[in-house]
C-alpha positions as CSV (number, residue, x, y, z in Angstrom):
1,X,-15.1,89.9,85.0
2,X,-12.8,92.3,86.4
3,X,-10.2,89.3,87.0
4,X,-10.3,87.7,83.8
5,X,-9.7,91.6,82.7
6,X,-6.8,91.9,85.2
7,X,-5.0,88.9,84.0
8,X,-5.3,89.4,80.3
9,X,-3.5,93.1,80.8
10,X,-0.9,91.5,83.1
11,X,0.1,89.0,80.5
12,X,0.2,91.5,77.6
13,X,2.3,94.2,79.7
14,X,4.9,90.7,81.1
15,X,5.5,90.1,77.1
16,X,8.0,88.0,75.9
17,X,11.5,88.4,75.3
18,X,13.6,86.2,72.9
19,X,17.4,86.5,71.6
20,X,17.7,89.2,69.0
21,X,20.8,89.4,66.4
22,X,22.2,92.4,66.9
23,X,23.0,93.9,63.4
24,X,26.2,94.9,61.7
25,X,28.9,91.8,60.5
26,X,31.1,90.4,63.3
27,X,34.2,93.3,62.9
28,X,31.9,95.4,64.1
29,X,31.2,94.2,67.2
30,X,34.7,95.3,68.4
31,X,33.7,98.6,68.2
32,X,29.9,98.7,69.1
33,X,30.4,96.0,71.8
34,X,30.6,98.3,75.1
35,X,27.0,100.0,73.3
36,X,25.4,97.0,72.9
37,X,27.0,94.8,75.9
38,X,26.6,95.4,79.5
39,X,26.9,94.0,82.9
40,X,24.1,92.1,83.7
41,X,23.0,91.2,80.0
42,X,22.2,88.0,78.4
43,X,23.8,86.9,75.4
44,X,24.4,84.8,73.2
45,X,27.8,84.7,71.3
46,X,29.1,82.4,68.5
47,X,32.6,82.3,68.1
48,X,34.7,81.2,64.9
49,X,35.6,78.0,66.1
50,X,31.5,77.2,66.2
51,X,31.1,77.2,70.0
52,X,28.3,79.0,71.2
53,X,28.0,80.7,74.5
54,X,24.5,81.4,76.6
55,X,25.1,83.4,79.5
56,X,24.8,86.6,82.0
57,X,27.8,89.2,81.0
58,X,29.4,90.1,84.8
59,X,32.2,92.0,82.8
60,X,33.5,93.9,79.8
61,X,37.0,94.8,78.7
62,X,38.3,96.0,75.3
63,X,39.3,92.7,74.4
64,X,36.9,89.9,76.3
65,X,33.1,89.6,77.5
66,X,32.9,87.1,80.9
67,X,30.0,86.3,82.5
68,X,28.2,83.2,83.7
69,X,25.8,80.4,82.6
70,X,22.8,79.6,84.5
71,X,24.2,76.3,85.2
72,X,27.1,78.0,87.4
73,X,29.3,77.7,84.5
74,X,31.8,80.2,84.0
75,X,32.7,82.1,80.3
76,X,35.2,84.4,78.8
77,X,34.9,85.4,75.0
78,X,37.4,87.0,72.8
79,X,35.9,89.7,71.5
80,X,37.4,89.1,68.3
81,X,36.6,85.7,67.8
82,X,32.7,86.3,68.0
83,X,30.9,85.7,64.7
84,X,27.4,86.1,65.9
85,X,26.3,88.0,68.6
86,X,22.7,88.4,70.0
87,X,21.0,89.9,72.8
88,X,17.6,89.2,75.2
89,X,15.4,91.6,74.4
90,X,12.0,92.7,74.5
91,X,10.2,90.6,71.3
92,X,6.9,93.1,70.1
93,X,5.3,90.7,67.6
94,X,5.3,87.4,70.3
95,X,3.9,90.0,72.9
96,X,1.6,91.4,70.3
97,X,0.7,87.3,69.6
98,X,0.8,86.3,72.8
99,X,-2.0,89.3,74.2
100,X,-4.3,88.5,71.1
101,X,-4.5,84.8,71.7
102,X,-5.1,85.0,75.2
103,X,-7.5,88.2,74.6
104,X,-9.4,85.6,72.2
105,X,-9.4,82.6,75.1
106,X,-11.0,85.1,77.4
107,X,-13.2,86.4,75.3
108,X,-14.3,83.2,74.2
109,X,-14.7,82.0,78.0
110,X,-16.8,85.1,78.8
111,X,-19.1,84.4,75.6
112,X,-19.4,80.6,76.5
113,X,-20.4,81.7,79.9
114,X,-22.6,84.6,78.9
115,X,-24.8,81.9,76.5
116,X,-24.5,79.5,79.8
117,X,-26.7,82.1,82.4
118,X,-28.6,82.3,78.6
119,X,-30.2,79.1,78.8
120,X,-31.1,79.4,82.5
């Protein structure tokens, strides 16, 4: 019992985390990008050409983000030329989802289990 506790509160405190628009329109982002943008963050940029790049920032100027892909591949963004920008961050509703459903499995184990020594 006390496991089946233990590994329903882990997975509700791990969470999920998914990429988050930030808000504001793209002109914007030259100003609030330093707030919003740091070393060590992952993004996810679209640029006006349509290109989209998925990776870790390692730096931040006035005028480009660089960073690198998981795959090893390296990126450098014009600031300017991003049309969408959007951040990994903490996701409350798939965390709150993700601890009810699990909360139901167990609980529904426990019961199953609970009318199993029933019957005995």
């Amino acid at each position: 019992m006390k496991a089946v506790i233990a590994a329903w509160v882990i997975v509700s405190l791990v969470g999920c985390t998914s990429m988050q628009p930030l808000p504001g329109d793209p002109v914007q982002y030259r100003y609030s990008m330093h707030r919003h943008v740091t070393p060590g963050r992952d993004v996810r940029m679209t640029t006006a050409g349509g290109s989209i790049h998925e990776f870790r920032v390692r730096a931040l100027t006035n005028d480009h983000v660089s960073g690198r892909s998981f795959d090893g591949t390296e990126h450098q963004v014009e600031i300017a030329t991003i049309t969408k920008l959007e951040t990994l961050q903490f996701d409350r509703a798939r965390t709150i989802a993700l601890g009810a459903t699990v909360g139901a499995i167990l609980l529904t184990v426990l019961v199953v289990g609970w009318l199993g020594r029933q019957d005995r």
